[in-house]
mmCIF file of the N, C-alpha and C atoms, coordinates in Angstrom:
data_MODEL
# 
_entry.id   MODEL 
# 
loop_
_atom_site.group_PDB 
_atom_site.id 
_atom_site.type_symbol 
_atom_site.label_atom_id 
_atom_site.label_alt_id 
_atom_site.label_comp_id 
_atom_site.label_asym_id 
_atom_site.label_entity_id 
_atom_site.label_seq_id 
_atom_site.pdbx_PDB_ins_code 
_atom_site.Cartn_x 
_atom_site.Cartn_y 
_atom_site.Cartn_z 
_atom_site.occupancy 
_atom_site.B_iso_or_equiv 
_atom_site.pdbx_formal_charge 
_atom_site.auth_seq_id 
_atom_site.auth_comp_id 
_atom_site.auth_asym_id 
_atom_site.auth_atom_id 
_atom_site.pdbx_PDB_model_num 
ATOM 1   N N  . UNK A 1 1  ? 3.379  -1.995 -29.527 1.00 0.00 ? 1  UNK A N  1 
ATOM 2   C CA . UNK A 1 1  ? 3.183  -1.672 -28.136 1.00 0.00 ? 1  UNK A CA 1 
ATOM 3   C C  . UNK A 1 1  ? 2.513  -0.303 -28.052 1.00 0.00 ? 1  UNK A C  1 
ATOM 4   N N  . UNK A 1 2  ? 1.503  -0.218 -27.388 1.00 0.00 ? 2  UNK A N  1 
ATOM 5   C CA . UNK A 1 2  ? 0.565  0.884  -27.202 1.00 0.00 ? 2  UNK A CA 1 
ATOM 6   C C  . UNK A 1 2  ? 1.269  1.852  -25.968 1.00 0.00 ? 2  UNK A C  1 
ATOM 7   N N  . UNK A 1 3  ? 1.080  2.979  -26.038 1.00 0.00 ? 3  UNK A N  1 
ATOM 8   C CA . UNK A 1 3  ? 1.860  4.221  -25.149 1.00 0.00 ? 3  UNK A CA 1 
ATOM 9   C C  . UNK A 1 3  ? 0.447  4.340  -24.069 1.00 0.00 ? 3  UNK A C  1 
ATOM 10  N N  . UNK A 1 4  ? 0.990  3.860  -22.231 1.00 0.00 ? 4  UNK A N  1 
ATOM 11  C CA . UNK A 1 4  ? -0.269 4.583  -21.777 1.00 0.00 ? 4  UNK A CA 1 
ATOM 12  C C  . UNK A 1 4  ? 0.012  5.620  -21.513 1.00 0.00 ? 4  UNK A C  1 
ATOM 13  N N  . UNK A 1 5  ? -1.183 6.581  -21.544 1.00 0.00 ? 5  UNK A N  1 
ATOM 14  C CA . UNK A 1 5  ? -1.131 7.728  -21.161 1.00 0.00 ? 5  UNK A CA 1 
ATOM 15  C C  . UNK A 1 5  ? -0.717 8.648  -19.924 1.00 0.00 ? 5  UNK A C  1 
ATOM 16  N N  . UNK A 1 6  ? -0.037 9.740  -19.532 1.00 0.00 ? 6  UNK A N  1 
ATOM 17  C CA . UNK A 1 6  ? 0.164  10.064 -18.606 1.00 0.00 ? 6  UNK A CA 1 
ATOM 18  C C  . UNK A 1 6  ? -0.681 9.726  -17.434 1.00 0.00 ? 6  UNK A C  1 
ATOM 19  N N  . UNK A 1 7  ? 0.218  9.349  -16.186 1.00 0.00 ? 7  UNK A N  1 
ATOM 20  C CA . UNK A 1 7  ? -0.923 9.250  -14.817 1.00 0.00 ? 7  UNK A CA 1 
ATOM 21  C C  . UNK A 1 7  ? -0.567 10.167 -14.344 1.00 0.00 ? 7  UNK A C  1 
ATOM 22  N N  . UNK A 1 8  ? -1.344 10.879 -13.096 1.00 0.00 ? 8  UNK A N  1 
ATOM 23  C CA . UNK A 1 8  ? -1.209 11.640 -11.954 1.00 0.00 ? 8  UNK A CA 1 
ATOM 24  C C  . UNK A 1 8  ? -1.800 10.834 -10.805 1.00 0.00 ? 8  UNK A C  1 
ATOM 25  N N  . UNK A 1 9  ? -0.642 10.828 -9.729  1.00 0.00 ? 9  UNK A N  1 
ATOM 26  C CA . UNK A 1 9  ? -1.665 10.781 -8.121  1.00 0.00 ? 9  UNK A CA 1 
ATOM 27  C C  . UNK A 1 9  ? -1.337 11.126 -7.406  1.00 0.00 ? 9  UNK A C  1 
ATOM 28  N N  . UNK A 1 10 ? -2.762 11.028 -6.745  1.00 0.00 ? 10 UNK A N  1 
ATOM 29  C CA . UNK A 1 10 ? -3.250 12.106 -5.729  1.00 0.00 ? 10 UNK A CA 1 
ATOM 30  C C  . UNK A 1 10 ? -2.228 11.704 -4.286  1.00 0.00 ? 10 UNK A C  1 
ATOM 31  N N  . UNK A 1 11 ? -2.162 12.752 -3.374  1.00 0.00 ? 11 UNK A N  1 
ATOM 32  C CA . UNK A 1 11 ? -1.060 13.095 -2.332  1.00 0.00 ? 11 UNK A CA 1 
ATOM 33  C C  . UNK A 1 11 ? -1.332 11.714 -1.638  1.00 0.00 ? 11 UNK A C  1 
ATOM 34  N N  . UNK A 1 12 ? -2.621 11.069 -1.270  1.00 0.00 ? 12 UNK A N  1 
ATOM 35  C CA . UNK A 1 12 ? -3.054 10.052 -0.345  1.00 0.00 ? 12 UNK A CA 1 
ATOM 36  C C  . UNK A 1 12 ? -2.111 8.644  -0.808  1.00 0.00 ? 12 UNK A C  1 
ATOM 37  N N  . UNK A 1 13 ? -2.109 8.906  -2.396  1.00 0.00 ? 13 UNK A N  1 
ATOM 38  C CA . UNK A 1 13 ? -1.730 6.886  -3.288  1.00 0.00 ? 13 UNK A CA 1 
ATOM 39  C C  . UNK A 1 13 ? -0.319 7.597  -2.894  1.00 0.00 ? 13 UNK A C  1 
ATOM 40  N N  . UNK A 1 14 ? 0.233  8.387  -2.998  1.00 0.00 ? 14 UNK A N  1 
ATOM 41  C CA . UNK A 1 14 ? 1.978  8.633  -2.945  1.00 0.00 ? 14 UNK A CA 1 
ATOM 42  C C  . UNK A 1 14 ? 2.145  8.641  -1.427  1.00 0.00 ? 14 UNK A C  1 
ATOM 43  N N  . UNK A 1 15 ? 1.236  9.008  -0.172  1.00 0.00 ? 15 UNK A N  1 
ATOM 44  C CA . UNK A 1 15 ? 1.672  8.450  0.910   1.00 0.00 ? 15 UNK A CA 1 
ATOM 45  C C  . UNK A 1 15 ? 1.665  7.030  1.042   1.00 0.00 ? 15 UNK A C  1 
ATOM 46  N N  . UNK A 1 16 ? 0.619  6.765  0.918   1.00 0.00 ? 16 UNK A N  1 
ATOM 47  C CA . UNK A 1 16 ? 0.605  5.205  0.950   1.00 0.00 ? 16 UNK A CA 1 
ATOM 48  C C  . UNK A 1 16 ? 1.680  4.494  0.335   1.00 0.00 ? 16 UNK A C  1 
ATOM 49  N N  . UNK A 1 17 ? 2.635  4.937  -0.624  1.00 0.00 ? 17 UNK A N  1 
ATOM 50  C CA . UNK A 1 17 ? 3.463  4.370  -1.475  1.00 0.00 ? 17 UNK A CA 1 
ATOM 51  C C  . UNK A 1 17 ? 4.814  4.535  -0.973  1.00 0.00 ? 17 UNK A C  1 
ATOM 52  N N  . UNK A 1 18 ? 4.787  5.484  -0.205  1.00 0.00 ? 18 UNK A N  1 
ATOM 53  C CA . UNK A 1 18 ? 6.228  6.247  0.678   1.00 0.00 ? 18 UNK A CA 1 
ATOM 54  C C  . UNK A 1 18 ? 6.167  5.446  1.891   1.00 0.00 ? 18 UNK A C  1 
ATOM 55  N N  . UNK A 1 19 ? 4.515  5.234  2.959   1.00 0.00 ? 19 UNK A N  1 
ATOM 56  C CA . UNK A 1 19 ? 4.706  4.490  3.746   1.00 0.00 ? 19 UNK A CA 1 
ATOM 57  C C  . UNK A 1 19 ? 4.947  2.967  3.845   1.00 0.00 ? 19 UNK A C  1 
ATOM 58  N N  . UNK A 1 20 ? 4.812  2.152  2.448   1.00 0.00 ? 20 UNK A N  1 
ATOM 59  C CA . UNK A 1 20 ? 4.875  0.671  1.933   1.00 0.00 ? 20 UNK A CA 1 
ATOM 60  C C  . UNK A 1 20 ? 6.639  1.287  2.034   1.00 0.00 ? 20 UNK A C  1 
ATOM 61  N N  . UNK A 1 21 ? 7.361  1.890  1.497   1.00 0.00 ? 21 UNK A N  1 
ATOM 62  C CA . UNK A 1 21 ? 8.428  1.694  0.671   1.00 0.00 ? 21 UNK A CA 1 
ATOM 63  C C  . UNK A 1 21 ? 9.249  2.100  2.556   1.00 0.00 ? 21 UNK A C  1 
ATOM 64  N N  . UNK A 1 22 ? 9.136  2.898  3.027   1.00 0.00 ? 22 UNK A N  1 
ATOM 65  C CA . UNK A 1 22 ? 9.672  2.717  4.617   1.00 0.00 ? 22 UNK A CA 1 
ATOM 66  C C  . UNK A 1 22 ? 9.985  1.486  5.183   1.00 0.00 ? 22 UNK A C  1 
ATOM 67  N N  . UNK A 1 23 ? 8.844  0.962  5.513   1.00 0.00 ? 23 UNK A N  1 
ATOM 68  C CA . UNK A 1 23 ? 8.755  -0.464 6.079   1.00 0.00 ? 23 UNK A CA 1 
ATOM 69  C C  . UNK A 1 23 ? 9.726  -1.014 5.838   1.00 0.00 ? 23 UNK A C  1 
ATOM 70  N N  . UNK A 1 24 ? 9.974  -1.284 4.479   1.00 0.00 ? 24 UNK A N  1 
ATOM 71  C CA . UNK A 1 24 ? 10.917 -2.050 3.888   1.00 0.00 ? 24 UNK A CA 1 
ATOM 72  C C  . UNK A 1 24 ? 10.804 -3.664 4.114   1.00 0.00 ? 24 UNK A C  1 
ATOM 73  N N  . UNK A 1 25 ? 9.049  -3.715 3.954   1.00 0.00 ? 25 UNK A N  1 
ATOM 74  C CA . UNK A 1 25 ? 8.870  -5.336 4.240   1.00 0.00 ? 25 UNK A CA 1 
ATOM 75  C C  . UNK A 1 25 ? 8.765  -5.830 2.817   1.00 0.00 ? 25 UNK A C  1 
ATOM 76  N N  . UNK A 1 26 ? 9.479  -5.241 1.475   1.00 0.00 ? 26 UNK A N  1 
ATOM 77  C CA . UNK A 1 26 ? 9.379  -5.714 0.566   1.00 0.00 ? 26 UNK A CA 1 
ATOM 78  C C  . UNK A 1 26 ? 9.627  -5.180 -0.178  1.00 0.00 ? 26 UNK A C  1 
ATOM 79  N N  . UNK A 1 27 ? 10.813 -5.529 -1.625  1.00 0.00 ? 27 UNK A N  1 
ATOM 80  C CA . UNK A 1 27 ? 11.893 -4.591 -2.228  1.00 0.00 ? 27 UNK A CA 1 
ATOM 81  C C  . UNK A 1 27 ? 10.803 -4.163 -3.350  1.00 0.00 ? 27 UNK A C  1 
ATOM 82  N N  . UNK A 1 28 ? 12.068 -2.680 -3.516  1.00 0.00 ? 28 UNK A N  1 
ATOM 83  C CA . UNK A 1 28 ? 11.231 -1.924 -4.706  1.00 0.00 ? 28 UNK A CA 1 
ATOM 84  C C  . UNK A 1 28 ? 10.676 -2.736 -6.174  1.00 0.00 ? 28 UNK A C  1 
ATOM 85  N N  . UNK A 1 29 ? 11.049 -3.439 -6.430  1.00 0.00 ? 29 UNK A N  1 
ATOM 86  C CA . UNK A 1 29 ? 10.486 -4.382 -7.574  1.00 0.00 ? 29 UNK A CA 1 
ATOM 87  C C  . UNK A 1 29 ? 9.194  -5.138 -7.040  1.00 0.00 ? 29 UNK A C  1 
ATOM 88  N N  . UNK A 1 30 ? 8.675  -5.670 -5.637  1.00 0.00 ? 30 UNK A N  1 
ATOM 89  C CA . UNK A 1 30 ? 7.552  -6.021 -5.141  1.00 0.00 ? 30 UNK A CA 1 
ATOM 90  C C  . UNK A 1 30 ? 6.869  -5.040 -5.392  1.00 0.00 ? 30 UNK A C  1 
ATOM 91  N N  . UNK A 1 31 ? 7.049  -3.428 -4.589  1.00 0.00 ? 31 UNK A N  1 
ATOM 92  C CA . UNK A 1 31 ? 6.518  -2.283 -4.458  1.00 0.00 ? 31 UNK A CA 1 
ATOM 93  C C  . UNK A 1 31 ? 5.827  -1.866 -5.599  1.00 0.00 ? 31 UNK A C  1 
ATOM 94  N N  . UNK A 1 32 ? 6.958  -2.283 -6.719  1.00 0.00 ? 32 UNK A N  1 
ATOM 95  C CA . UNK A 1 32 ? 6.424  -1.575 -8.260  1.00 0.00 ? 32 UNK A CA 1 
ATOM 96  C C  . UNK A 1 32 ? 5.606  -2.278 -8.970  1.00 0.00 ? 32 UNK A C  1 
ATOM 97  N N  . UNK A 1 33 ? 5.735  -3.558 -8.614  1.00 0.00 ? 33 UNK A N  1 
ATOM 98  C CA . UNK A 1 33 ? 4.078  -4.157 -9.019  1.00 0.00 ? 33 UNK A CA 1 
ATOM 99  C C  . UNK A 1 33 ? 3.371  -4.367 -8.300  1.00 0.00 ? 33 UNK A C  1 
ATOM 100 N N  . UNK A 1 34 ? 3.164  -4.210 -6.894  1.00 0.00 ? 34 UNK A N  1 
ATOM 101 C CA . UNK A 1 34 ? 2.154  -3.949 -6.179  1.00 0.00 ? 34 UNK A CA 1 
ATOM 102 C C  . UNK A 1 34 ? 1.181  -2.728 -6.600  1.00 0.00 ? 34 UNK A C  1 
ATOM 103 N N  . UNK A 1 35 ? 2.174  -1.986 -6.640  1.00 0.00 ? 35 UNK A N  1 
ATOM 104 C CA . UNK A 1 35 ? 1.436  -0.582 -6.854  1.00 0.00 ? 35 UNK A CA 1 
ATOM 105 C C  . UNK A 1 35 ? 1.432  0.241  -8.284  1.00 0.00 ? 35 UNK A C  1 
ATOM 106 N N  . UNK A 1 36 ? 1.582  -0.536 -9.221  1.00 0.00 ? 36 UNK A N  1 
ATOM 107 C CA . UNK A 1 36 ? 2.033  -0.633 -10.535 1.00 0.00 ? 36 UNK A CA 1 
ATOM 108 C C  . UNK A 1 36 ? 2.440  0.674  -11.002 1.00 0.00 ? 36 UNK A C  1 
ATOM 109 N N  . UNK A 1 37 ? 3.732  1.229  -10.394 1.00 0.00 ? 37 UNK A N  1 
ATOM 110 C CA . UNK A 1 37 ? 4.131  2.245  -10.611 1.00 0.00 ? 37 UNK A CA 1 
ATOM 111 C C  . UNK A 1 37 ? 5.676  1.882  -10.898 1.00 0.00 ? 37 UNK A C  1 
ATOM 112 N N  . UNK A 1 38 ? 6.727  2.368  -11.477 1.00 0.00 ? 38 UNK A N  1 
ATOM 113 C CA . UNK A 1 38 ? 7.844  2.273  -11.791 1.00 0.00 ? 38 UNK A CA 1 
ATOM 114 C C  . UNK A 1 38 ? 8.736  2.531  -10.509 1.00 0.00 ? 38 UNK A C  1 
ATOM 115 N N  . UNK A 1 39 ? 9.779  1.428  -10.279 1.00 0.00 ? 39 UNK A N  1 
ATOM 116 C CA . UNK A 1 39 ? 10.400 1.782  -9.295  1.00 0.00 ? 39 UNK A CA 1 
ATOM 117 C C  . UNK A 1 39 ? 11.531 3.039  -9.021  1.00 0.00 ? 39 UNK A C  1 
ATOM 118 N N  . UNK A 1 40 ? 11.976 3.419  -9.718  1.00 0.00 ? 40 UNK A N  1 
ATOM 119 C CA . UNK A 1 40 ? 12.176 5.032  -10.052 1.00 0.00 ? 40 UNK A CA 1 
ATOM 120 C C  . UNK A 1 40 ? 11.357 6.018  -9.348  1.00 0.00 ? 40 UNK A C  1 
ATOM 121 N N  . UNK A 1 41 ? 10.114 5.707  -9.562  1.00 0.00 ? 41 UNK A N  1 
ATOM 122 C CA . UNK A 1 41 ? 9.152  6.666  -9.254  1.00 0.00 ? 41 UNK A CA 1 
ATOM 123 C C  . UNK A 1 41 ? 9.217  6.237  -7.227  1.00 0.00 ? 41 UNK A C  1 
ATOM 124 N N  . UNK A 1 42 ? 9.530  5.604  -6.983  1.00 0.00 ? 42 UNK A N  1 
ATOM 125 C CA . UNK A 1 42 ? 9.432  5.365  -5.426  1.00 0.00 ? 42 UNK A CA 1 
ATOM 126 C C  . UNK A 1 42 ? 10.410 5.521  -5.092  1.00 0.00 ? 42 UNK A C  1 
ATOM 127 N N  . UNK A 1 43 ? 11.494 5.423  -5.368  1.00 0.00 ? 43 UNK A N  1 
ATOM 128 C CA . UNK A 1 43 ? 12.796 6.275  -4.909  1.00 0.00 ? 43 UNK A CA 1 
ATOM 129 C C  . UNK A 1 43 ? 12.645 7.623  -5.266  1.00 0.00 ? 43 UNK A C  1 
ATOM 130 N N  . UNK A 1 44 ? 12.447 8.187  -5.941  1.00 0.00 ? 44 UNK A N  1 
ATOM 131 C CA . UNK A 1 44 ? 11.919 9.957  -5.872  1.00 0.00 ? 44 UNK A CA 1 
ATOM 132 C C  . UNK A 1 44 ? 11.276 9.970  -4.523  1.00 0.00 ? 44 UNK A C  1 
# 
């Protein structure tokens, strides 16, 4: 299994990711592959 490399994002993809995760039209495991980020990372 290959290591990916660190990401960073920008303030705009983490609003967008705060305003998906509000709604709450779809649980953090949708969220985290929607937005292929770890669901951890959207509860922060």
């Amino acid at each position: 299994m290959t290591r990916r490399a660190r990401r960073t994002h920008n303030p705009a993809f983490e609003a967008k990711v705060a305003l998906a995760g509000l709604m709450g039209e779809k649980t953090m495991v949708g969220l985290s592959q929607q937005f292929d980020v770890h669901a951890n990372q959207i509860n922060e």
